[in-house]
C-alpha positions as CSV (number, residue, x, y, z in Angstrom):
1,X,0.0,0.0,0.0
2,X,1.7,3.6,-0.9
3,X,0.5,6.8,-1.7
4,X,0.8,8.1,-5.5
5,X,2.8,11.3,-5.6
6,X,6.1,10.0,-5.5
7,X,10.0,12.0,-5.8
8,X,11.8,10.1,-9.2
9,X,13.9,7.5,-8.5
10,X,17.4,9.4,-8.9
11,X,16.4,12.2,-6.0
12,X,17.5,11.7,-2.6
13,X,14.5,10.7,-0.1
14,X,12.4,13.4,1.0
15,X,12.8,13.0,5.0
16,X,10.0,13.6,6.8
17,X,10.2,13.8,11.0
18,X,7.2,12.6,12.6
19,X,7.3,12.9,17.0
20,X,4.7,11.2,18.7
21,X,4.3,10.0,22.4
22,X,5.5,7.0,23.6
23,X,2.2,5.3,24.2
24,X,0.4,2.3,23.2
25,X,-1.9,4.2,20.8
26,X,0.6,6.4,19.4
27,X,2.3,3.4,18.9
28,X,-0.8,1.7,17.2
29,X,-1.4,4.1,14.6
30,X,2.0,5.2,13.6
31,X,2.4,0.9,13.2
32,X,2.2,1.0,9.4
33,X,4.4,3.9,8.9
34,X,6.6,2.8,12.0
35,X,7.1,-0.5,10.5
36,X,7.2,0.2,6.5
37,X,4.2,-1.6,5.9
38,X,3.2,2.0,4.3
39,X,5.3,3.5,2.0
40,X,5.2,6.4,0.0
41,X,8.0,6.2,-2.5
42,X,10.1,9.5,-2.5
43,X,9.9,9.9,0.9
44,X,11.3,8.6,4.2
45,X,9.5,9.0,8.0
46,X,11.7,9.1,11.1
47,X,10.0,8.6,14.0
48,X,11.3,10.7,17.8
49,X,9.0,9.4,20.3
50,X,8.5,11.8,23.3
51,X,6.0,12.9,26.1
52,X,3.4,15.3,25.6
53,X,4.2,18.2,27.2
54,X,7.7,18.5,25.9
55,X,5.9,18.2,22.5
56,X,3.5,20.8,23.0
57,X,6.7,22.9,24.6
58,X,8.4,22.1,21.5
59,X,6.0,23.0,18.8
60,X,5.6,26.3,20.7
61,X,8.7,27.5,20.9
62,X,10.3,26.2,17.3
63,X,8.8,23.8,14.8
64,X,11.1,20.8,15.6
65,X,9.1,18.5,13.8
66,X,7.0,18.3,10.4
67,X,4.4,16.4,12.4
68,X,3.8,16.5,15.9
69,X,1.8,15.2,18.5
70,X,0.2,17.6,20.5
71,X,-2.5,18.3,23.0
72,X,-5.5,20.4,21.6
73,X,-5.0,23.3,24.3
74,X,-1.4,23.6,23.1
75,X,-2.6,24.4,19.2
76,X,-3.6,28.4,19.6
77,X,0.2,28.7,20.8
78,X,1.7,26.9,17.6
79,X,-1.2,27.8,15.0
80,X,1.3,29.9,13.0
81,X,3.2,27.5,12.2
82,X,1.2,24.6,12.1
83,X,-1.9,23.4,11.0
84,X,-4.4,20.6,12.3
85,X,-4.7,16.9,10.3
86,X,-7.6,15.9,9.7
87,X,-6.8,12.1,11.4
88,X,-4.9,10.9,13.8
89,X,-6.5,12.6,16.4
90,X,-7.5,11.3,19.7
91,X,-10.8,12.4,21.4
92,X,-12.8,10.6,24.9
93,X,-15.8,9.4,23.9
94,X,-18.1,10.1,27.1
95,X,-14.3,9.5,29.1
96,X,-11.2,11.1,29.4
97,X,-8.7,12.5,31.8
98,X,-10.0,12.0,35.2
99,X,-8.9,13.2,39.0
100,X,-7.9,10.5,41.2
101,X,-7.1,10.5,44.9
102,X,-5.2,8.6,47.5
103,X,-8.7,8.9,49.6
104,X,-12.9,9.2,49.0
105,X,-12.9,13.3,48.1
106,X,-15.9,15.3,47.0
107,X,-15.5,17.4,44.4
108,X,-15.5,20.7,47.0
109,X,-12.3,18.9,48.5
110,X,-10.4,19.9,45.2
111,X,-10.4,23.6,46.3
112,X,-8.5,23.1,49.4
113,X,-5.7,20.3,48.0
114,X,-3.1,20.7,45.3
115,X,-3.7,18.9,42.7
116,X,-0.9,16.9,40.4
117,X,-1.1,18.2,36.6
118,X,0.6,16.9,33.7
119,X,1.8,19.8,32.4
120,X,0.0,23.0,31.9
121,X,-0.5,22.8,27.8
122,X,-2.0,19.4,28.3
123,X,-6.0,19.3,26.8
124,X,-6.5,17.5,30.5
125,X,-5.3,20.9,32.4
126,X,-7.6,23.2,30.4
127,X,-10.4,20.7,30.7
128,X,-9.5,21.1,34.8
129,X,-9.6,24.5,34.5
130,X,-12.7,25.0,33.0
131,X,-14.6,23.0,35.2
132,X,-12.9,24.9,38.3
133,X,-10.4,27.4,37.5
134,X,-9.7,28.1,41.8
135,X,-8.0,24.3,41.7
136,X,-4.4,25.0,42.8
137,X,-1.7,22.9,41.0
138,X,1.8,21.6,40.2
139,X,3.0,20.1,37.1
140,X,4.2,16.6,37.3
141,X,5.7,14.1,34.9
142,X,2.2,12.3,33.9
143,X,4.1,9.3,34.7
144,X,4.6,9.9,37.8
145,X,1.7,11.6,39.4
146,X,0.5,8.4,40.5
147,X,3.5,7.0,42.4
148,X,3.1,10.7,43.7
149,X,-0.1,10.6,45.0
150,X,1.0,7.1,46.7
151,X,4.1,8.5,48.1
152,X,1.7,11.1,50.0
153,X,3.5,14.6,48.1
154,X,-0.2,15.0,47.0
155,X,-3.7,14.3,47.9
156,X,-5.3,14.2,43.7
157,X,-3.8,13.8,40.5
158,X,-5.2,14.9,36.8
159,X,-4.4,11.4,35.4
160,X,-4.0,10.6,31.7
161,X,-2.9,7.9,29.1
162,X,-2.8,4.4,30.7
163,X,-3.2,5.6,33.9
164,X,-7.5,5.4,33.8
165,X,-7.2,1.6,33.8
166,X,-4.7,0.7,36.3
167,X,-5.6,3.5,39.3
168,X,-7.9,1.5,40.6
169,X,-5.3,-1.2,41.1
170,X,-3.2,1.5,42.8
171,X,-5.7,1.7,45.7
172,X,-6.8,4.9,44.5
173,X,-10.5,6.2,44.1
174,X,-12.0,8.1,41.0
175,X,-13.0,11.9,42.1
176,X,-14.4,12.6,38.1
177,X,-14.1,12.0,34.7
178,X,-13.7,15.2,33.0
179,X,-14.8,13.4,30.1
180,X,-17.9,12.4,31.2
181,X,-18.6,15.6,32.8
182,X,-17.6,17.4,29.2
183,X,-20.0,15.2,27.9
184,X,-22.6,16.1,30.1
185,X,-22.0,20.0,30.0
186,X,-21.8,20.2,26.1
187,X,-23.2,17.3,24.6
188,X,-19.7,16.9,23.0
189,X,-16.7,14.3,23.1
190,X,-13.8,15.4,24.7
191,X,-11.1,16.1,22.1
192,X,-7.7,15.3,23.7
193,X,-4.6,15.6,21.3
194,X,-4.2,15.7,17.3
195,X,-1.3,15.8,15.0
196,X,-0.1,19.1,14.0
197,X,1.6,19.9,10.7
198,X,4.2,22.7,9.4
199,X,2.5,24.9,6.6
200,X,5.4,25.7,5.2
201,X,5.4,21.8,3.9
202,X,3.1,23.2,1.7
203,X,-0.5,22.0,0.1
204,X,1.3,19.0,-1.5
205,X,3.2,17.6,0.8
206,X,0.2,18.4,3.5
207,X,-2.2,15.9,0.8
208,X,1.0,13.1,0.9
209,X,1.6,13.0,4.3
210,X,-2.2,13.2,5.2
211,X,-2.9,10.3,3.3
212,X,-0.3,8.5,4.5
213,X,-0.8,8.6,8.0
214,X,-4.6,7.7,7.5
215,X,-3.5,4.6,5.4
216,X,-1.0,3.8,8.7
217,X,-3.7,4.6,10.9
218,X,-6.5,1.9,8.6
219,X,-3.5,-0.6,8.2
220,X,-3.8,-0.9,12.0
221,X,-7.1,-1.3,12.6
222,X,-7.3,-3.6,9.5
223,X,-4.6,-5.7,11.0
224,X,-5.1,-5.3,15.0
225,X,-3.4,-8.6,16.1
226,X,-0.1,-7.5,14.6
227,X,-0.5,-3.8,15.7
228,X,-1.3,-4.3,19.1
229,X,1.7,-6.8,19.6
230,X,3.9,-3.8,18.5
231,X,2.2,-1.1,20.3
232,X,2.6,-3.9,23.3
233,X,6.1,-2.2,23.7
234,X,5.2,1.0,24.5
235,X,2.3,-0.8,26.9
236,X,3.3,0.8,30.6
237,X,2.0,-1.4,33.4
238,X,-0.8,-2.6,31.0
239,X,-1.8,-6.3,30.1
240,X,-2.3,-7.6,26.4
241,X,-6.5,-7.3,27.3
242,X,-6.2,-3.6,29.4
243,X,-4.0,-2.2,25.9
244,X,-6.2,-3.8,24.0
245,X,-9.1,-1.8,25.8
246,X,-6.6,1.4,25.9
247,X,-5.8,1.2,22.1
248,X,-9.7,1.0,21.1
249,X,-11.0,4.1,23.4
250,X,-8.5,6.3,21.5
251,X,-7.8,4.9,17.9
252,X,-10.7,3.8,16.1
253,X,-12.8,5.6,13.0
254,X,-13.0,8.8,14.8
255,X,-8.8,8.6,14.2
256,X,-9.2,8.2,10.7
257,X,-11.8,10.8,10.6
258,X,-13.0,13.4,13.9
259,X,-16.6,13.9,12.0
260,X,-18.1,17.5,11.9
261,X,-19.6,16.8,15.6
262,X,-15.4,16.0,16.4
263,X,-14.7,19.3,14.8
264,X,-17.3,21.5,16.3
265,X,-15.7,20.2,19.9
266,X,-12.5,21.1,19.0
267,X,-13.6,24.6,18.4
268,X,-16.3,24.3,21.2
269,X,-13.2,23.5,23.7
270,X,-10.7,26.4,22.3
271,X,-13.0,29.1,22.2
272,X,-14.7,28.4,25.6
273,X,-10.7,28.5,27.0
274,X,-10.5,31.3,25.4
275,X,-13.6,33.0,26.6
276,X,-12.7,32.4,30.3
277,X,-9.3,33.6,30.2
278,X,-7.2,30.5,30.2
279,X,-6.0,31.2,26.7
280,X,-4.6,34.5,25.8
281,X,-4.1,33.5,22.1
282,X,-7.7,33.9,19.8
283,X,-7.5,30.4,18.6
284,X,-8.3,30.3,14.7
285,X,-8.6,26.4,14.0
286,X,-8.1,24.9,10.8
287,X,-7.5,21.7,9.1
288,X,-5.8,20.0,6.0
289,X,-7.0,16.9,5.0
């Protein structure tokens, strides 16, 4: 399987850096390209895996990469230089980040406790926010805010990636689901991260790279058994059946696609972080598919 538009066989490969996070769905739908099951002739993908605050720090400050990972809140900060794909997104479907603690809190607790964040561009930290913007917190490692909260250094954590499945198993107790509660405010999903491209790739190369990442992103879900046992790597603290679970709440057709209702949250969640104040930036969202 390969995209069309191709260099001619006497250039030099046209190199293309890709940076994703370390995670088992990253992992799942970057499989085809990852792997060279999808090729586009003409062109080579390297692959820099990395956590997603760094990314979202990255992106900000210079455009490291031609695609990046990157949490939704982070885009108004890097929407001059890139641009929002169309796939490879990752949204909660009714669930999402949620605040866990070391003891049974009610949700009037959070005002007197810090709270353990995962970084402050994080889609997880402006979906705290908006809920209750008095929460006081401290940026964590998101791998690490729940050894954290079970070392005692914090009563709550903002959890995401992996983390939702296992805190249980940690002894821990739910406090909310800021995806369920999105759900129930707006009627929307909860769009978490996307991939991010550099405009000055141009319309072309936007079309090329577009395509191929959907055709990675289809390869996995058209060949799961192989994809999972790869993104099994990347699996932290997760059996084959809990990754399984992970990978299918954040890649599935809504990855290959967000939908106009997928779109609408996107600028539903930007704006209303904008409105109250937790984004200075005017976001001014748009898309190449």
């Amino acid at each position: 399987m390969s995209s069309t538009l191709s260099a001619t066989a006497t250039e030099a490969p046209i190199e293309i850096s890709i940076a994703h996070s370390p995670d088992s769905d990253d992992a799942f739908m970057f499989y085809g390209l990852a792997t060279n099951k999808i090729r586009v002739p003409g062109y080579r993908f390297t692959h820099t895996l990395c956590d997603i605050e760094t990314l979202n720090q990255k992106a900000q400050n210079e455009a490291f990469y031609d695609v990046s990972a990157i949490s939704f809140h982070a885009y108004p900060y890097v929407q001059e230089n890139y641009t929002l794909m169309g796939c490879g997104g990752s949204v909660g479907e009714g669930y999402g980040p949620m605040i866990v603690s070391s003891r049974k809190l009610e949700l009037e607790d959070l005002k007197r406790i810090r709270i353990a964040v995962p970084g402050t561009l994080t889609t997880a930290y402006l979906a705290l926010k908006i809920f209750n913007p008095e929460v006081e917190t401290v940026t964590v490692p998101f791998d690490r805010i729940i050894p954290e909260i079970l070392a005692g250094t914090f009563d709550a954590g903002l959890i995401i990636h992996e983390g939702q499945l296992t805190y249980s198993s940690s002894g821990l107790y739910k406090v909310i689901d800021l995806g369920v509660w999105w759900r129930e405010t707006t009627g929307l999903i909860l769009p978490l991260g996307g991939n991010a491209i550099r405009r000055s790739l141009g319309a072309e190369k936007h079309k090329l790279i577009s395509k191929a990442l959907r055709d990675s992103i289809r390869h996995a879900l058209d060949h799961r058994e192989q994809a999972l046992e790869y993104a099994m790597q990347f699996a932290r603290d997760l059996d084959t059946t809990l990754a399984s679970r992970f990978v299918s709440m954040y890649v599935n057709e809504r990855t290959l696609d967000y939908g106009a209702d997928g779109r609408a949250a996107i600028h539903k969640l930007l704006e209303m972080g904008h409105e109250r104040g937790i984004i200075p930036i005017a976001p001014k969202v748009d898309f190449v598919d």
